[in-house]
N, C-alpha and C positions, 0 to 999 in steps of 0.2 A: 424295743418292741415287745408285744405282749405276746405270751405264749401262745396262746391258741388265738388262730385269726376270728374275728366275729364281726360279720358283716352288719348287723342292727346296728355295732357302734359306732362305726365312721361312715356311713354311705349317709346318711341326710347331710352330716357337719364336714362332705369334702363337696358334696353337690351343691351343698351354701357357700362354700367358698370359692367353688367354680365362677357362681354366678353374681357375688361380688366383687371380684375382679375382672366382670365382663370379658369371664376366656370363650365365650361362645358367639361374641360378635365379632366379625370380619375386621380383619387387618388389611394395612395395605401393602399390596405386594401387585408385582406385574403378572401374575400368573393366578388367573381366578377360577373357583371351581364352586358349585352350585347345584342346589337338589331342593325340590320344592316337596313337601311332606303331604301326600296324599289325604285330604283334610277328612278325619275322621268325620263322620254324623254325629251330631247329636241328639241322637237316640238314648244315651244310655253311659255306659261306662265301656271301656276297651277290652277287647279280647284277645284270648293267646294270638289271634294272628294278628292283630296289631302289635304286639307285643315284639313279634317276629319281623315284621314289616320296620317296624321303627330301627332295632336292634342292626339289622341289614344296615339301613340309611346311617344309623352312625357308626358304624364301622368305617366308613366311606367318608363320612365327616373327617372322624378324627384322623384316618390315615393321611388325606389329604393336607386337612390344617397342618400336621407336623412335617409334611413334604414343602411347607413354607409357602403356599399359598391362601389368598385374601378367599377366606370359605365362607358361602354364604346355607344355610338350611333354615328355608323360612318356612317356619309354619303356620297352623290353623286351623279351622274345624270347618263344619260343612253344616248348610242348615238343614238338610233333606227335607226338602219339603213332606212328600207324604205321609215318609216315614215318622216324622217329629210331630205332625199333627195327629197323627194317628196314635201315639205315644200318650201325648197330651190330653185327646176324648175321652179314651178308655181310662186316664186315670181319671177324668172330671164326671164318667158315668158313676166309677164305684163310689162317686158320692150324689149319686142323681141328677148331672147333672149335664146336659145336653149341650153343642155349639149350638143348635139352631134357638137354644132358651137365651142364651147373655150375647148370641153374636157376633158379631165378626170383629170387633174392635176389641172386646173385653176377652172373646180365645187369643187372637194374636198377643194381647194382656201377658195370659199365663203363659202362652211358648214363649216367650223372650225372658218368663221366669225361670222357665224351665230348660232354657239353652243355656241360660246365667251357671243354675247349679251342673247341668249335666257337660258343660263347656269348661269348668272349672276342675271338678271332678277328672274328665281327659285330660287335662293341661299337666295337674298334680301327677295320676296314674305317669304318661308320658317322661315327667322329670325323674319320678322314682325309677325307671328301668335304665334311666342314666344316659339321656337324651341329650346332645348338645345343640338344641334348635336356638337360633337369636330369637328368645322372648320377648326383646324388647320390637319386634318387627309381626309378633304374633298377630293372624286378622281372621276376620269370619267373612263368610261369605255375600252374607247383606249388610253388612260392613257399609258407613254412608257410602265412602268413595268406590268401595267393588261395586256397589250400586248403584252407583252412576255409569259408573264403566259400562254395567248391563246394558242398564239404558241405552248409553249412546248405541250401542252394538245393534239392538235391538232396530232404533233408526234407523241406521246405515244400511242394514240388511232389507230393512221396509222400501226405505229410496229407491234402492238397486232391485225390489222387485222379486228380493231372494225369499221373503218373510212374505206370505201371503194368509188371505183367511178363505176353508173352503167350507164345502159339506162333504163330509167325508164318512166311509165305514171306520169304525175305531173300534180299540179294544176297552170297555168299559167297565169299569169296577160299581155295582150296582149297589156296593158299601159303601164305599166311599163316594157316587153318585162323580165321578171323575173320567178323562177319559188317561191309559196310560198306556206305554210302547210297548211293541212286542216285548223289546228284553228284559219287561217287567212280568212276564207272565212264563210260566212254568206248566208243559204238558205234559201230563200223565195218562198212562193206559191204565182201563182198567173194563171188566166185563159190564158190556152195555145189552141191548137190545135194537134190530131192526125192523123199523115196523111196512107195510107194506098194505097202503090203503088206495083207493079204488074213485078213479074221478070221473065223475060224469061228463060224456061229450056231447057238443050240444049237435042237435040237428038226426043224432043216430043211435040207433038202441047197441051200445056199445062203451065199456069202460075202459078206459086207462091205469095200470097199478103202477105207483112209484112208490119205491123204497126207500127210506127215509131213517135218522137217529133222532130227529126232534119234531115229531109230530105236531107239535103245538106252536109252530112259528107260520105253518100253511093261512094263516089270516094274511100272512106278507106276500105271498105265492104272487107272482104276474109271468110267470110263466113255465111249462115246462119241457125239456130236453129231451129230445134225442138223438140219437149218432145217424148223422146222414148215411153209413154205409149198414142201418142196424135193416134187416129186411123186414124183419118183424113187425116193423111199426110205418115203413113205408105210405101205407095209406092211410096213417094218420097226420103224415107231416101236412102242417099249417091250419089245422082244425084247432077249432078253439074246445077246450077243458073246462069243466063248472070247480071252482075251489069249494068243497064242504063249507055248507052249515051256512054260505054267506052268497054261494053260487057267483062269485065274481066271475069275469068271460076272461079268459087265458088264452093265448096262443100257446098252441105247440110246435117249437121251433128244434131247429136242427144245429148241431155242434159240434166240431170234432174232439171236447174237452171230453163229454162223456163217457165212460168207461163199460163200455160193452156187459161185462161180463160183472158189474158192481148193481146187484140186486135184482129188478127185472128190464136192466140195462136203461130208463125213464126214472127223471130225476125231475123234482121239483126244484126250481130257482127262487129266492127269496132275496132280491139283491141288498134290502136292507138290515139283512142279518144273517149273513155267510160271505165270507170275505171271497171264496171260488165266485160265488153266484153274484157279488158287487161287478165283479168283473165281465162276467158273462151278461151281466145285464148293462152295462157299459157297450158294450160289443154290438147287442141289437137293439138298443135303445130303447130298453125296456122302464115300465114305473119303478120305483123303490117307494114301498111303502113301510113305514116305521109300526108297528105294532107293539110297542115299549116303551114304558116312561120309564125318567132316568131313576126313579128305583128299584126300576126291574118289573113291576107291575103293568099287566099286558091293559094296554090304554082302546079308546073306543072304536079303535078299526078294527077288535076282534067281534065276534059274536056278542051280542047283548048279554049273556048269560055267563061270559066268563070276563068280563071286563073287573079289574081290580083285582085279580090273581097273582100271586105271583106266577113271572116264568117259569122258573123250575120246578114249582109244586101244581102247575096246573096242566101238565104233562099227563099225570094220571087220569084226570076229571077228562078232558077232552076223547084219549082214548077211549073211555068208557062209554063216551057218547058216540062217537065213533063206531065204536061195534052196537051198541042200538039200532042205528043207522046200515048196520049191515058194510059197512066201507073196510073195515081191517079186512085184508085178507086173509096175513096168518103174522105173524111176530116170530123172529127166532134170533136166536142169542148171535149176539157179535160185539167184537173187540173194539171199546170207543177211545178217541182221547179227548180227555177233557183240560182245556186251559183255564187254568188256577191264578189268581193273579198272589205274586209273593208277597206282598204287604199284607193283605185283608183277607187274602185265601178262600175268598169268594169264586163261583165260579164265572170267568170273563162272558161276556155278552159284544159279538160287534152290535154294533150300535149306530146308525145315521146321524152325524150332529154337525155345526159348524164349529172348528177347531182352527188355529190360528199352524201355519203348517213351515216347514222350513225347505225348501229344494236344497238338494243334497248332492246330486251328480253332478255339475260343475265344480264345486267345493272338493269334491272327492278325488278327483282327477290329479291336482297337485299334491295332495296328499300319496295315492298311488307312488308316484313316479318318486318320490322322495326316500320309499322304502326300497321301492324297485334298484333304482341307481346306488341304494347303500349310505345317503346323508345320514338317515337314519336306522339303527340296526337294532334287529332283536336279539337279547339273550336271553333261553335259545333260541336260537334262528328257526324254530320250526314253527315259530308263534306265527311270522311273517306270511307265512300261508294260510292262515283264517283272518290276518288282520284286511289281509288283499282280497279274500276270499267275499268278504261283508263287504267292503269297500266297493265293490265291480258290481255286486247288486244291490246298493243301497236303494232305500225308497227315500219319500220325503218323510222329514220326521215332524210328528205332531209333537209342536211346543209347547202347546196349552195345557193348564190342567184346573179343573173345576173345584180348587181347596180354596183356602186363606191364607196358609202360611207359604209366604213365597216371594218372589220377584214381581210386583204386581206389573201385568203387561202395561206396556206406557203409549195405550191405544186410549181416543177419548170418543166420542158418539155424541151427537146432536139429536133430537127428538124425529130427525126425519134418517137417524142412522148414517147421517153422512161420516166419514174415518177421518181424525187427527190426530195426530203421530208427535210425541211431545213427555218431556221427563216430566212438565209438572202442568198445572191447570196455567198459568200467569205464562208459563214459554208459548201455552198453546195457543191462549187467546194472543200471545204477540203475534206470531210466526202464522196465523191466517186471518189476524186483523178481526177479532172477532168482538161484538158487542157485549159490555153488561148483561142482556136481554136475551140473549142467546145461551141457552142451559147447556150446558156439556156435562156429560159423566163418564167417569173413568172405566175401563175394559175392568171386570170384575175377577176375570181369571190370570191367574199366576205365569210364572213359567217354569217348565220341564226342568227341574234342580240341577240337570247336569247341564242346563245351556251354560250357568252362571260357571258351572264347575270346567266346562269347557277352558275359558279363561283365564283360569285359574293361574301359568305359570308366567302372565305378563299383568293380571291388576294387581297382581299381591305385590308388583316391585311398581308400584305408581301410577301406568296405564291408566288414564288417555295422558296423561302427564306425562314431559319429557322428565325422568329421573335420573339421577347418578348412576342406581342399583339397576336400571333397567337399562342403560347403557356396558352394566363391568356384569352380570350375572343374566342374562339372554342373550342364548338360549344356555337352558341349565345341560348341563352334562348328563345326567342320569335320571331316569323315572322309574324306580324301584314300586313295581305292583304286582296284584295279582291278575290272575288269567282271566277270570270272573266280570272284570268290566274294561277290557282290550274295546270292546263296543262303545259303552256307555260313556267310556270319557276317554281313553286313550285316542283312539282314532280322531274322536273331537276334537280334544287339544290340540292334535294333529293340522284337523281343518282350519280351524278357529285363528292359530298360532302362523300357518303360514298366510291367510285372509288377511291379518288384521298388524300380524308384524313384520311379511313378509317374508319371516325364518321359523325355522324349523323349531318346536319349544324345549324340546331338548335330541340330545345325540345318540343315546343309546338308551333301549326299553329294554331293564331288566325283570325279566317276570318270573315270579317266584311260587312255589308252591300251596297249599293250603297247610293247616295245621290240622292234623287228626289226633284223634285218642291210639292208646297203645291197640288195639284193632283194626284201625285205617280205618277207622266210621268218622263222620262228619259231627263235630261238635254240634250238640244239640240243645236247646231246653229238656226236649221231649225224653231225651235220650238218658237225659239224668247227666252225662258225660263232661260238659264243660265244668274250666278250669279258669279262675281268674289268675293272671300272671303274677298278680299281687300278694295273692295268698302264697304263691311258690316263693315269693320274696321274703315277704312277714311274717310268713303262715298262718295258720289257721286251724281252731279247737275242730274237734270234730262235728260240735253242734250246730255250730256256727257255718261250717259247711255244707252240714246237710238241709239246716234251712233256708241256703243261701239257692241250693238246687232244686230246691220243689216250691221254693215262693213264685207265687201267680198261678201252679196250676190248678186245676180245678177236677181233675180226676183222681180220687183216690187209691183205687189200685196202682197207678202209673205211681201217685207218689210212696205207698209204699213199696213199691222195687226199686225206687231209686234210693228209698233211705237204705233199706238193703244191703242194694249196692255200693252204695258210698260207706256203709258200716264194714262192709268185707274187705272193700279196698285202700281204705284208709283206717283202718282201729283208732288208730292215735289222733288222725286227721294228719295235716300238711305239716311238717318241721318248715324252720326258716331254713330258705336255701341261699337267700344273698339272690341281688342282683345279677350278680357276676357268673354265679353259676349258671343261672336261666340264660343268661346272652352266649357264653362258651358253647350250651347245650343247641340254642336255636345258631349258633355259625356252624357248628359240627356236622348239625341237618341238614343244612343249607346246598344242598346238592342241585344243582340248575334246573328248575323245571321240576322237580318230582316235591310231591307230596310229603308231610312230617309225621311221622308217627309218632306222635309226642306219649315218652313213656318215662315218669316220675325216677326211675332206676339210671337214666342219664344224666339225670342235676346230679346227684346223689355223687357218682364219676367225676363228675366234672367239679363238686364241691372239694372233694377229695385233691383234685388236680390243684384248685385255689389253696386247697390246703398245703401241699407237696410245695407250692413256689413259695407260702409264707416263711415255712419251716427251712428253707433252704436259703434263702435271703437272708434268717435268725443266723445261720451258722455260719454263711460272708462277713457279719459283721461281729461275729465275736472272735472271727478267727483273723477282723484284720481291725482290733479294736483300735489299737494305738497309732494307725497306718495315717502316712500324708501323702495321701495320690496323690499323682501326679499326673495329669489328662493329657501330658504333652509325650508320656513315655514313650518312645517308638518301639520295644518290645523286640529290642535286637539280639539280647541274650536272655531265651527263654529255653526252659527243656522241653522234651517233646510233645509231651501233654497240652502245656500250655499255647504251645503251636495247634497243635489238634483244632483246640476247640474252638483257636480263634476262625483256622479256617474253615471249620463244620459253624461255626456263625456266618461269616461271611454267606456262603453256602445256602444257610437258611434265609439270610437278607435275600437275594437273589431269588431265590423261589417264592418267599412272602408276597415279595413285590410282582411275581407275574402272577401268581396267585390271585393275589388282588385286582389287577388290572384285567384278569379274563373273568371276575365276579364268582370265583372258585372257592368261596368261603367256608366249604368244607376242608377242601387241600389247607386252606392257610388254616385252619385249626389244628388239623392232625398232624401237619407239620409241626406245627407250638408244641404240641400236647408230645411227639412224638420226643423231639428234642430235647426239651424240660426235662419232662419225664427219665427217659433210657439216657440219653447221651451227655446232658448236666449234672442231672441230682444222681443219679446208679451207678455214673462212670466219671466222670470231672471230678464232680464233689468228693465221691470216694476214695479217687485217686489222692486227690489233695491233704487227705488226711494221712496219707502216708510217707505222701511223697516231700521230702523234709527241701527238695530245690523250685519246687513249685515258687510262682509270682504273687505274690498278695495284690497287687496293681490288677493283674489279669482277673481274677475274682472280683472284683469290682467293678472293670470293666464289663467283665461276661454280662454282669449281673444287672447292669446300665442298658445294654444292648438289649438282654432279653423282656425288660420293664419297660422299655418302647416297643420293643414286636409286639407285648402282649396289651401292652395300653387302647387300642382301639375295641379291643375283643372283652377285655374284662377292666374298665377303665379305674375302676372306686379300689382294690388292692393293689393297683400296681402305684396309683396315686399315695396310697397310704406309705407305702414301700418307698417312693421315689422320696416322702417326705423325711426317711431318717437319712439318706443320700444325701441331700440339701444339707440336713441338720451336722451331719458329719464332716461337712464343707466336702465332699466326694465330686461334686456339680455346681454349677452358677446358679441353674434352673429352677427358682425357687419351685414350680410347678411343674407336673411331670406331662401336664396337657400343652403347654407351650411349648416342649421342647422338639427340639428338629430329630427329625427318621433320621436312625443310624445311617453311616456311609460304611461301606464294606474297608475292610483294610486292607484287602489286597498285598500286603505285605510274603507272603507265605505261599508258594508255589510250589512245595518240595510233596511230591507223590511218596516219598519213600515215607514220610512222617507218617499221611494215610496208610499205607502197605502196614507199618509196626503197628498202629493201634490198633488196625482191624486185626491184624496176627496176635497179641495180646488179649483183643476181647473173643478171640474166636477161643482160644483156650482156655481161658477162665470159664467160659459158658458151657464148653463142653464138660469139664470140670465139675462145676455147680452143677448142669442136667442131671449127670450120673450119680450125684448124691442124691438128689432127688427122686427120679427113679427109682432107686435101692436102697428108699425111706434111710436114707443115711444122714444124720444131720446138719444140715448145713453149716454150723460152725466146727463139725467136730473136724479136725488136723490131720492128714492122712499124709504119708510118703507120694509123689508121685515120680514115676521113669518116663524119660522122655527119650525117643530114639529119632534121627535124624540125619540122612546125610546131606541134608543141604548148608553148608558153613555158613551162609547170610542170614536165614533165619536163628540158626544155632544160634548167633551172635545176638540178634536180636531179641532173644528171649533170655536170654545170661543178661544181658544190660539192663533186664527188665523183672532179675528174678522176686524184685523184693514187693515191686507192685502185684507180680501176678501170687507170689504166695500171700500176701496179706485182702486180695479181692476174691479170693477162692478158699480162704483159710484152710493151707497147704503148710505141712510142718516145715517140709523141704524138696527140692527137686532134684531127683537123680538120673545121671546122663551113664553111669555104669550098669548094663542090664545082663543079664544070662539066664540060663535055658530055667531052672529055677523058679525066678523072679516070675518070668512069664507065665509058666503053670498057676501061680497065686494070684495072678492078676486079670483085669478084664481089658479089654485091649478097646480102645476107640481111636481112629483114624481123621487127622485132615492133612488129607490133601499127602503130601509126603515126610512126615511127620506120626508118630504113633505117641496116645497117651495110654502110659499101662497105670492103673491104678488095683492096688491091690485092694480085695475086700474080704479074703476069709475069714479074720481078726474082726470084723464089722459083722457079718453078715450070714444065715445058716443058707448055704448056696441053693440046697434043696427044700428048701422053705420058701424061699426065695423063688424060685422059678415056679412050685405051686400058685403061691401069688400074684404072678404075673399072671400062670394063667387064668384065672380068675378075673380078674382084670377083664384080660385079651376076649374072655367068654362075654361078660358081663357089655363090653364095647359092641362085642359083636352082635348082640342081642338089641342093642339101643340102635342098631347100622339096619339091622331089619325091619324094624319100626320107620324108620324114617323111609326107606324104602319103599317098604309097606304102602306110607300115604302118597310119594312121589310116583307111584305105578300104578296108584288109583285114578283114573278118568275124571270121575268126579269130583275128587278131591283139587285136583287142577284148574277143572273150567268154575268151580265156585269161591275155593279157597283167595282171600285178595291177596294179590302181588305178592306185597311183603311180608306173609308167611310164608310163602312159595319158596320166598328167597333164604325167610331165616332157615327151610329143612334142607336146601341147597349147601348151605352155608357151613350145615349142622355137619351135612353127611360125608360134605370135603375134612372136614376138624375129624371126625372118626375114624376114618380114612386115615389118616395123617398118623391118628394118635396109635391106632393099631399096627398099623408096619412098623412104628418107633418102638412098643412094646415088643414085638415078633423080633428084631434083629435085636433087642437087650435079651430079651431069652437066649434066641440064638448063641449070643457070645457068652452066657452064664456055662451053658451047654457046652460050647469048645472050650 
């Protein structure tokens, strides 16, 4: 092996040889297991929560595959409609160049150029974090046959009456000129204005003021509200209202929606642009009249004079005319929110249009009851009440959407509008006998990207096809996501998966956190903050970094603080961290349900830790260079040590494995990490070099056993590791990814083994601390007296004297003590047992206890600080969470470290 591990050199040339040896496609075994990969977008390249998301999923892979079943992880990418075509404009504007200029044939051209590279790119990314998805099973989502699949679905849903086409209010992106779901839209507060304008009534010298946030939509007015119990306006109900500037005749009708006490308690109803007022005019059967074209530009049923405005900027012009007219009453400030749609960031418009619509509450009902009864379960379970929560009042969902890049609906139109329902023109002229002579043309709008994505976890295995894989891996086991679209497509698959295969798509939904910057802020563009998980693999120059963060934007202040920023916090820019360490650091995080705080000073640890198991593996095999295991030893006559550790592995077998199974991927880290770390390499391994009866078998063993625990978690070292094992003839298994999870050995039931080691390390530690403390060095050789009237541990530590003197580098240990001895020495206590360790000869006592205090002042000073902000109000209700936690955290560590100082004074003292 080479001295120092370097992840650059073996992680591409163990990942190539993963994958020509096809260890990542399914074997057959009676026992299958299955996880379908939440198909990135291709938008772009992947990010730290992809990175996190994948990492998760193959943990689960590999643990699995080596518990020796047939594992299938199929992946793929996603075409997101909007999102990808909107990706694609904006790079074809910065070079002038328009879809409505080359078209709808020649854009779909460039996205399928552009899925090529940026599908590619993911696929690469994905392999480099050490993915074991069956690439040879990889699919896209308009993939021919997923695309059939759609189709038929689409059908079927049409036949049965579920897929309908209406005129509906929608949420309309007047950028993208499309219309898109609530859960594409994003509502922000922010300070608006209420205006309060004055409507002529006909018949009586007398006005009406309704209060209003969007003065400029009153061209759509057909009528307006008020509260049947409001007294105020009593003698106005059911007189008709003049609308400004166009004098349309209005009813004034009565409602109990209206809110008394919201403006001058009379509201204007617009039902074709305010989703409250669609409904209220559903209710009394009011007009809807459209005042908007679909680019946002107010069309000819407004006043003559503001026709071809935009909406939102013709807001002011109206007003202005408005109070010419004398009709404002007065405007005064108030809290709006405005819905933003997340793609275009344009502000949303409801909008009247005909939109192709899905009914949802039949569909929804079996999905319910499937969470309800526990087939399928959230982890955590507290998901389960917002997924039921959306479910119980779903609406119908508008499937349509007014782009190009997409699932074109497989609707076709005759010249008099008649509907046929049909995957291609030739099924449809069959299936309605239709003539030559007869023109049809195809429905021009796409579908809603997550219908296709709905289906996701039964076309990728053949769907509508009877398949093998769709018979041995549905339903899959596990759906590893985030909380962020539990809506948009979990639930869906839900519906879709029980509709269409009559089972459930998979069995347990693990939903996982976000990835944050070391602040708990949300990776950004804007933010300067994002991190590609690739750069923390390969690293990355500093220059190369910073113009990695400010390319596209277009603000120059914003990019100079991010260069800045990224100059203060990286100098050097990114070192290579290895694969390995970025996967240890995202299972470490990995805590159910909460958020990452992803902070560069945890790879760094965890490289460290990659490092600690290479170096310690180096010294298994020099120390059993000439060794012929034997894998069949039954380990009958071992000394106690090597007993120890077989049953503190066992132990950790046991807990990995529930670990795993309750999706604890933190526990199973810090178990690894904890074990390795303290209880292998600080105490095994050290033990081992002294101890002249120790097993060379058992070091080989240990070291077999903890290179399959840690194989799922950090796969490219332990693989590199597992390959000098092989070469050594240690193992059959030429590859350390085929090989099967340890079985516990169970052999070793003896508590008294546990009872000496722990007596053993409790001494040496107490030991070591005190040199420590009393800046003594820790290798220098001191006398110690040990006092005791318990005969069993006596024994115990006499059997043991040559280990605990050479792990506490102790010259020698003395059981003769008097009144003397005592005086010169500092007395520490366990349990019934004293260790008297002399230190005059070491140490100036009254130097010494100065020091301390110093110390004990300086601790105490930093315990007031942190105080300080935890008894601050404000510092609480603004501070996020997890600094909350780190001064929590702080204040218990100070705490801690200050009583330990105060009782070492103490005994310097007696």
């Amino acid at each position: 092996m080479d001295k120092q591990y370097n992840p650059k050199k073996i992680e591409k040339k163990i990942y190539e040889s993963w994958m020509n040896k096809d260890c990542f496609k399914a074997k057959d075994s009676k026992s299958t297991y299955s996880i379908v990969l939440p198909p990135p977008n291709v938008t772009g390249t992947l990010h730290m929560g992809h990175a996190f998301q994948h990492t998760i999923i193959d943990i689960l892979i590999r643990f699995n595959r080596m518990l020796g079943k047939s594992v299938l992880w199929q992946p793929g990418t996603d075409h997101a409609g909007i999102a990808t075509q909107l990706v694609v404009e904006n790079n074809l504007q910065k070079k002038g160049i328009t879809k409505d200029k080359i078209g709808r044939d020649k854009l779909i051209d460039e996205i399928w150029k552009w899925k090529d590279k940026s599908g590619d790119t993911i696929i690469k990314q994905t392999k480099r974090i050490g993915s074991s998805a069956d690439w040879n099973r990889n699919r896209f989502t308009m993939d021919e046959g997923l695309s059939e699949a759609v189709s038929q679905v689409f059908i079927k849903l049409y036949d049965e009456k579920i897929i309908y086409k209406g005129k509906r209010l929608v949420n309309w992106d007047i950028k993208l000129k499309t219309a898109i779901s609530d859960l594409e839209v994003s509502n922000i507060e922010k300070p608006g204005l209420l205006y309060f304008i004055d409507y002529d009534i006909e018949g009586i010298n007398q006005k009406i003021t309704v209060a209003t946030t969007r003065p400029e939509t009153l061209f759509g007015d057909t009528a307006i509200c008020i509260h049947p119990d409001d007294s105020r306006y009593k003698n106005l109900a059911n007189k008709t209202a003049l609308v400004p500037f166009i004098n349309r005749k209005i009813p004034i009708i009565q409602d109990e929606s209206v809110d008394k006490e919201f403006g001058t308690g009379c509201v204007k109803i617009t039902p074709a642009h305010d989703f409250n007022d669609y409904k209220t005019g559903l209710n009394h059967n009011l007009q809807s009249i459209n005042i908007m074209n679909e680019d946002g530009t107010l069309n000819e049923n407004v006043y003559k004079s503001f026709v071809g405005l935009n909406i939102h900027k013709s807001r002011e012009i109206i007003v202005d005319e408005l109070k010419k007219q004398n009709r404002i009453n007065k405007i005064k400030d108030y809290q709006i929110t405005l819905p933003i749609a997340e793609r275009s960031g344009v502000i949303i418009e409801p909008f009247l249009t005909d939109q192709w619509f899905m009914k949802m509450k039949g569909l929804a009902k079996p999905a319910i009851d499937v969470v309800n009864d526990s087939t399928v379960k959230f982890v955590p379970k507290n998901w389960e009440k917002i997924y039921l929560n959306w479910l119980n009042k779903i609406d119908d969902w508008c499937i349509s959407r007014q782009i190009w890049w997409g699932h074109r609906i497989p609707i076709w139109y005759d010249s008099k509008k008649n509907i046929y329902v049909g995957t291609n023109e030739n099924e449809v002229r069959k299936k309605y006998n239709l003539n030559a002579k007869i023109n049809i043309t195809q429905e021009t709008d796409v579908l809603d990207t997550w219908f296709s994505s709905a289906l996701w976890p039964f076309t990728t295995l053949g769907w509508p096809e009877k398949s093998k894989e769709l018979d041995l891996y549905y339903p899959t086991n596990v759906l590893v996501t985030g909380f962020d679209i539990i809506f948009f497509w979990v639930a869906r698959m839900v519906m879709m998966g029980l509709k269409f295969m009559k089972k459930i798509p998979f069995k347990t939904i693990y939903i996982h956190g976000l990835v944050r910057d070391s602040e708990g802020r949300k990776m950004s563009k804007s933010l300067g903050n994002i991190i590609d998980p690739i750069d923390i693999i390969d690293g990355i120059n500093l220059d190369d970094l910073t113009n990695k963060r400010i390319d596209s934007l277009i603000n120059e202040k914003q990019k100079q603080d991010i260069i800045k920023k990224t100059r203060d916090e990286f100098p050097s820019g990114i070192p290579s961290y290895g694969a390995d360490a970025l996967r240890f650091c995202f299972c470490a995080l990995a805590s159910t349900g909460r958020d990452i705080n992803f902070d560069l000073k945890r790879i760094e640890g965890y490289r460290n830790f990659c490092n600690k198991l290479w170096n310690a593996s180096r010294y298994v095999f020099m120390t059993t260079e000439n060794l012929v295991y034997n894998p069949k030893d039954n380990f009958e006559s071992l000394n106690i040590f090597d007993k120890w550790i077989i049953i503190s592995l066992d132990t950790l077998i046991t807990d990995y494995k529930k670990h795993c199974s309750n999706y604890r991927f933190d526990l199973m880290a810090s178990s690894l990490y904890s074990f390795i770390w303290n209880e292998y390499c600080d105490w095994y391994l050290e033990i081992s070099k002294s101890d002249k009866d120790h097993s060379p078998q058992v070091l080989i063993y240990t070291l077999k056993i903890i290179l399959k625990l840690c194989h799922p978690i950090i796969p490219y070292i332990t693989e590199e590791i597992w390959s000098d094992i092989y070469t050594r003839k240690y193992t059959d298994d030429e590859l350390l990814i085929n090989s099967k999870f340890p079985p516990q050995q169970k052999i070793f039931k003896d508590e008294k083994v546990l009872k000496t080691i722990d007596l053993v390390k409790d001494i040496v530690n107490i030991i070591r601390k005190t040199k420590s403390d009393l800046n003594i060095h820790p290798k220098k050789e001191l006398d110690i007296y040990l006092i005791t009237n318990n005969d069993d541990k006596k024994n115990i530590l006499l059997q043991n004297l040559s280990i605990i003197s050479n792990l506490s580098k102790i010259n020698k240990i003395i059981w003769d003590v008097n009144d003397k001895i005592i005086k010169d020495c500092i007395t520490q206590s366990l349990n019934d047992i004293k260790i008297l360790i002399p230190i005059k000869k070491f140490i100036d006592i009254k130097e010494e206890k100065n020091r301390l205090n110093k110390i004990i002042s300086q601790l105490s000073s930093n315990l007031d600080k942190v105080n300080s902000k935890l008894n601050n109000k404000e510092f609480i209700e603004k501070a996020p969470s997890n600094i909350i936690q780190i001064n929590l955290q702080k204040k218990e560590d100070l705490l801690k470290d200050i009583e330990s100082k105060k009782d070492l004074l103490k005994n310097l003292s007696n």
